[in-house]
N, C-alpha and C positions, 0 to 999 in steps of 0.2 A: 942713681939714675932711675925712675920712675917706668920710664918707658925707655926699652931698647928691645935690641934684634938677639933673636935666640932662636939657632937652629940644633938641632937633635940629629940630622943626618951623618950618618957614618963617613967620617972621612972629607966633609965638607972644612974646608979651608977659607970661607968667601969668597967662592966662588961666583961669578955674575953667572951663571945657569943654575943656580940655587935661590929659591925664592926662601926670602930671610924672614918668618913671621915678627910681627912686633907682641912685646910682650907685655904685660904687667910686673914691679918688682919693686915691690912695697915694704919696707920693715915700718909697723905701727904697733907702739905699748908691748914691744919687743915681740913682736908675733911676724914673721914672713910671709907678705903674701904675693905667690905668682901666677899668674893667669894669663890666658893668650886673651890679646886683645879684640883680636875676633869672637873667640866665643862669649865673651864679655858681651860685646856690642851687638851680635845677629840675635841673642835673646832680648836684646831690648830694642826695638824694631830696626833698627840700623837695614838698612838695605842692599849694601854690601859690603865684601871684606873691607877692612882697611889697611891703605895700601900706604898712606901719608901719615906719618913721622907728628905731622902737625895736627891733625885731625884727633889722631889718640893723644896726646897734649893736653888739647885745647876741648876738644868734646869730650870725651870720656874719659881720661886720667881725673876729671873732677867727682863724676858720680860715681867712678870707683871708691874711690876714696869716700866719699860721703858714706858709701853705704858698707865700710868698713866703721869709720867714726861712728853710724849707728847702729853698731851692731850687728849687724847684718851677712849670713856669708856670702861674697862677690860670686862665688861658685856655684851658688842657687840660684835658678832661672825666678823670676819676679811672680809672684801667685797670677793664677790663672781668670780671667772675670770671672766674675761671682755668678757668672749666666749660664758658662760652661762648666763650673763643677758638678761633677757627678752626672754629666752629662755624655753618652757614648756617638762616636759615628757617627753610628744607626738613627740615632735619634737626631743627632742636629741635620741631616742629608731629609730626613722625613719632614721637620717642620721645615726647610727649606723648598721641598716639595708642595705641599700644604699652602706656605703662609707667602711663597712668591708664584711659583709657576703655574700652578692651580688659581690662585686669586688673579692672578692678570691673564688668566686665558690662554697661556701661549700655545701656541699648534702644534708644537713638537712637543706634546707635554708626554706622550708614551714612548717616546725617542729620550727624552730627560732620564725620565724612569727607569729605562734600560740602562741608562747610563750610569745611574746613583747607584744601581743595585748591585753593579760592576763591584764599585767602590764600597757598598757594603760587607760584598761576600769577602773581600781581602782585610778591610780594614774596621768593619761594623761594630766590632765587639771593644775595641779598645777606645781610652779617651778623647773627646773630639780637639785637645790641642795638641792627639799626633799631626794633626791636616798644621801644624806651624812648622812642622820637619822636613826639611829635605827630602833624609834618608826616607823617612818613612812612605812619600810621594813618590820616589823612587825604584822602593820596595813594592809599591801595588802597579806601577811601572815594567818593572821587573817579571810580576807574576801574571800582568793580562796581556804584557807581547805575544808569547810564544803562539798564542791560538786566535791571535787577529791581526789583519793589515796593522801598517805602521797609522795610515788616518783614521782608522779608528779607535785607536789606541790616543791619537792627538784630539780625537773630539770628547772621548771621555775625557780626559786631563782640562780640555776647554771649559767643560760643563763643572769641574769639581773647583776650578779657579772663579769660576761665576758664585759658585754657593758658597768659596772662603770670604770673596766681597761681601758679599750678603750680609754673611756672618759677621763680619767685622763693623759693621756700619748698621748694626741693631742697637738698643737701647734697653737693656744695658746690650754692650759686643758680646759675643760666643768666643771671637777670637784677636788676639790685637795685633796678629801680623800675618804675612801671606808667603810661603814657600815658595812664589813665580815669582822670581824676580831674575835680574842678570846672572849673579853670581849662584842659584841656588836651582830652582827645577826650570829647564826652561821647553817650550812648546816649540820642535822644529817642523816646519812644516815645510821645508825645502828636502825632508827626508820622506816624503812622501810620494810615490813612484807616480810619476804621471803618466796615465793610461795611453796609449797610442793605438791599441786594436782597433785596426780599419775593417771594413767589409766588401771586399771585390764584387765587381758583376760576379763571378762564376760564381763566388760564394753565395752570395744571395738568389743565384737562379736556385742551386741548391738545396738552399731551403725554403726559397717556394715549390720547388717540383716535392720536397717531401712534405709538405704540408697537405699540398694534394690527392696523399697518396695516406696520408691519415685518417681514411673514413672508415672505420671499421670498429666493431665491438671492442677490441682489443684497446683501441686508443680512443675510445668512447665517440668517437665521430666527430672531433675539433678540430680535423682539415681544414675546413672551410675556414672557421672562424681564426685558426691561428694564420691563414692565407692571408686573410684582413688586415690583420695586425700587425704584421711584417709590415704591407704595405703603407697603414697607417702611421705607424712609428718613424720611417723612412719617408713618407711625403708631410708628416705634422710636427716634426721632432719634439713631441711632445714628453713630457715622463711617463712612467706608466699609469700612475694614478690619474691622472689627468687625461686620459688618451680613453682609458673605462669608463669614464664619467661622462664625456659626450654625449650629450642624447640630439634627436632628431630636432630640435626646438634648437638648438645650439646654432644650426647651420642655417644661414644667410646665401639662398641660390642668386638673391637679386644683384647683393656684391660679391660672390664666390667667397666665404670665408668662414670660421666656425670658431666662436665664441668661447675663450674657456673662462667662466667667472671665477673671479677673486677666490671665491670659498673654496676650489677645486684647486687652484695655485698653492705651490711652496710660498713663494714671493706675495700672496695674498694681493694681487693689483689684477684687474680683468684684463684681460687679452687679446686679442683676434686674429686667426691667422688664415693668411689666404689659400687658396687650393686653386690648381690647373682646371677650370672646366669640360678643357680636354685631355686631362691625365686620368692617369689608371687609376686615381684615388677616385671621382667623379662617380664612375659607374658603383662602389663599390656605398657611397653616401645616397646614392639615386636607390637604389636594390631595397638599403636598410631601411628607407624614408616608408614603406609601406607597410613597415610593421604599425606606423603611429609615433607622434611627438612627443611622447614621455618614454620612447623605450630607448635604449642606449644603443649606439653603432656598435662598440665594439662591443659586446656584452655574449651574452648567449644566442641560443640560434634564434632561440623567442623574441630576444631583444631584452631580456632581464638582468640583473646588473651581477658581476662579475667580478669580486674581488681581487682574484689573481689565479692565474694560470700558469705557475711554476712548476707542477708534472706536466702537463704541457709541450711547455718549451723546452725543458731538460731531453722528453722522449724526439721532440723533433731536432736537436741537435745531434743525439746519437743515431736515428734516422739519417739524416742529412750526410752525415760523415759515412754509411756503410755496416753501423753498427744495428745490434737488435737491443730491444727493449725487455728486458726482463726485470723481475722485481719479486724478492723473497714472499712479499706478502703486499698488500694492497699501500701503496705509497711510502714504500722502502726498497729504494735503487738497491742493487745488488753491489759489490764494494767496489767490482770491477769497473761497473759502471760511474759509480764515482770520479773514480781516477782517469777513463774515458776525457771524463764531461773536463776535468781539469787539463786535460792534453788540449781539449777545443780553446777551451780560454776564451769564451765567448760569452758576454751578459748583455740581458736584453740592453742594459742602458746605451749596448756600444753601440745601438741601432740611433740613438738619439744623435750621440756622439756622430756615426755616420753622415746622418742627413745634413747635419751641419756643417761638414767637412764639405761635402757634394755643392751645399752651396757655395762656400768659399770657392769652390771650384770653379763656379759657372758665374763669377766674379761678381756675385753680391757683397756688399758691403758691409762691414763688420756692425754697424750700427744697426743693418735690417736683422743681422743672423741674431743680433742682440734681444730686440724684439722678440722676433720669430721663439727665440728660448725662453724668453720670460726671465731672463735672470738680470737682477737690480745694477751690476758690478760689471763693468765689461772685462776687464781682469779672470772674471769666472769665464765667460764666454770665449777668450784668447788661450786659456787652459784647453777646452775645447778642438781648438780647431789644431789637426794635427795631416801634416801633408806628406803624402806616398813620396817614394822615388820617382814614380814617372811626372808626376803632378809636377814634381820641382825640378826635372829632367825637360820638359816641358816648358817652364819659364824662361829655365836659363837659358832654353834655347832662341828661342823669341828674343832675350837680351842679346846673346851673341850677333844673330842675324841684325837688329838694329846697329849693333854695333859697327859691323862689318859694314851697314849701308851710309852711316856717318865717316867712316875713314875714305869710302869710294867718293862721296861728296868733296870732301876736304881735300881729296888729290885730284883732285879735277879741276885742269890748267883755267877752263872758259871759268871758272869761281872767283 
């Protein structure tokens, strides 16, 4: 019999809780040859195990066989393209750098970069047809968890499954098959914790009252400016990159609204988002407007543009909480402080996140808040929106109260 079930488990009897691999078992010119059918088949791009009896049969008991009849041993994976010998990691992750994401412009091209380099430092030095291995995807899997989120750990994996495409579908290929697949490394992204930190009124008074209170040598004088910023993030739910780049040319008094173009967007699509004429953001766009229409709202006090403000916001957190701000040397928290900052649990982005929520509150509609964010997918923007106990302590009450007014309706004889 050609192909049949052979299990190796201690004590296994056929048991139906035992998965029975199918095998190879071949005598040819008085020579034995056994081999599991799987490994046979996933080195020759098979996609996944084989699970059917008829499959190894009819697909593969013929090429095994052929490539005994010539000579050949079935236990050697098939030569590698003639593009990828002698070709390491390092190198195919570079020309894949180079010759796609460089040549087609993409925006996250220094986000790529961090990513590949990920995959270099674990994997760079050995042959680029480890990237066909499970194990080995697993193994660099394995060693970039421990010291990053689970999604970022999924979007390197994302980016390295982009560059085996690549790779495969060159002329000649680098590689002739892809380790993501069902059976082999797969990408969960339902393991990825979905953020819920809200922001209270009392928390956000907070950290505007300690923003206020950051004008001094000590914390270079960026009260004021990071006062702005709170508010700006929370009335534009903008990102942060996009919220620094504002300049006074941006904002439209005639329709209340402040323009974020394309080139400033993730989503690369122009934008417009409205503002209260009578909210507290108003006076804070009036104020900045006489610096001059090329100088940025949020930016410095000049109006100069502002890459990021991450000492910052780190000091106005541990402010805000009761704590003091120390630092061994000039832009190195002290470790304590570290650990502080991770008890807050607080990132700017949750401000963006907030504002969004706020409006769901004030019963805007998902397609506005949609806009409003700038994100292409409303799926993304439903991740977003995350609602307090009271918020939904609140509905349901309004539900019940309806409720209770339809059942007084319905028992009422004059009806």
């Amino acid at each position: 019999m050609p192909v049949r079930e052979i299990c190796k488990q201690k004590g296994c009897r056929a048991s139906p809780r035992c998965e029975h691999p199918w095998w190879f078992d071949v005598m040819y010119d008085g020579k034995r040859w056994r081999m599991r059918v799987d490994d046979f088949a996933l080195a020759r791009e098979a996609r996944e195990p084989i699970t059917v009896k008829q499959t190894a049969e009819k697909v593969w008991e013929p090429r095994f066989l052929a490539e005994i009849i010539a000579g050949r041993d079935p236990r050697v994976p098939p030569n590698v393209p003639k593009a990828a010998q002698a070709l390491t990691v390092a190198d195919f992750l570079d020309r894949y750098f180079t010759s796609y994401v460089e040549a087609e412009g993409l925006r996250t091209a220094g986000t790529i970069k961090g990513r590949l380099n990920a995959v270099k430092a674990c994997l760079g030095d050995r042959p680029v047809s480890v990237l066909e291995k499970p194990s080995e995807i697993l193994r660099f899997k394995a060693a970039y968890r421990p010291a990053h989120e689970i999604a970022t750990v999924n979007r390197a994996l994302s980016t390295l499954r982009a560059a085996i495409n690549w790779g495969r579908f060159q002329d000649p290929p680098f590689l002739t098959s892809s380790p993501f697949h069902r059976f082999g490394v797969t990408i969960k992204t339902k393991d990825e914790t979905k953020r819920d930190r809200r922001v209270g009124l009392q928390e956000e008074k907070q950290l505007l009252d300690a923003a206020l209170s950051m004008n001094s040598a000590e914390h270079r004088w960026v009260g004021s400016s990071m006062h702005d910023r709170l508010i700006g993030a929370l009335e534009t739910c903008c990102r942060q990159g996009e919220m620094l780049r504002i300049q006074n040319r941006h904002i439209d008094w005639d329709q209340h609204q402040i323009a974020i173009p394309g080139a400033h967007a993730k989503a690369a699509e122009n934008r417009r988002i409205p503002f209260d004429p009578q909210g507290r953001l108003a006076p804070i766009l009036k104020r900045r407007a006489k610096l001059g229409p090329n100088t940025y709202v949020f930016g410095t006090e000049s109006g100069e543009f502002q890459k990021s403000f991450k000492t910052a916001w780190e000091a106005l957190l541990l402010v805000a909480n009761g704590y003091e701000t120390k630092r061994l040397k000039p832009g190195l928290w002290v470790q304590r402080d570290r650990e502080r900052l991770r008890q807050i649990d607080l990132h700017w982005h949750d401000l963006r996140h907030e504002g969004a929520c706020r409006l769901l509150a004030d019963a805007v509609d998902i397609r506005t808040i949609q806009l409003m964010l700038g994100h292409s997918d409303i799926k993304q923007t439903q991740r977003y929106l995350n609602i307090t106990d009271e918020e939904l302590r609140k509905a349901m009450t309004g539900v019940w109260e309806r409720r209770r007014q339809l059942r007084a309706v319905n028992q009422d004889p004059r009806k």
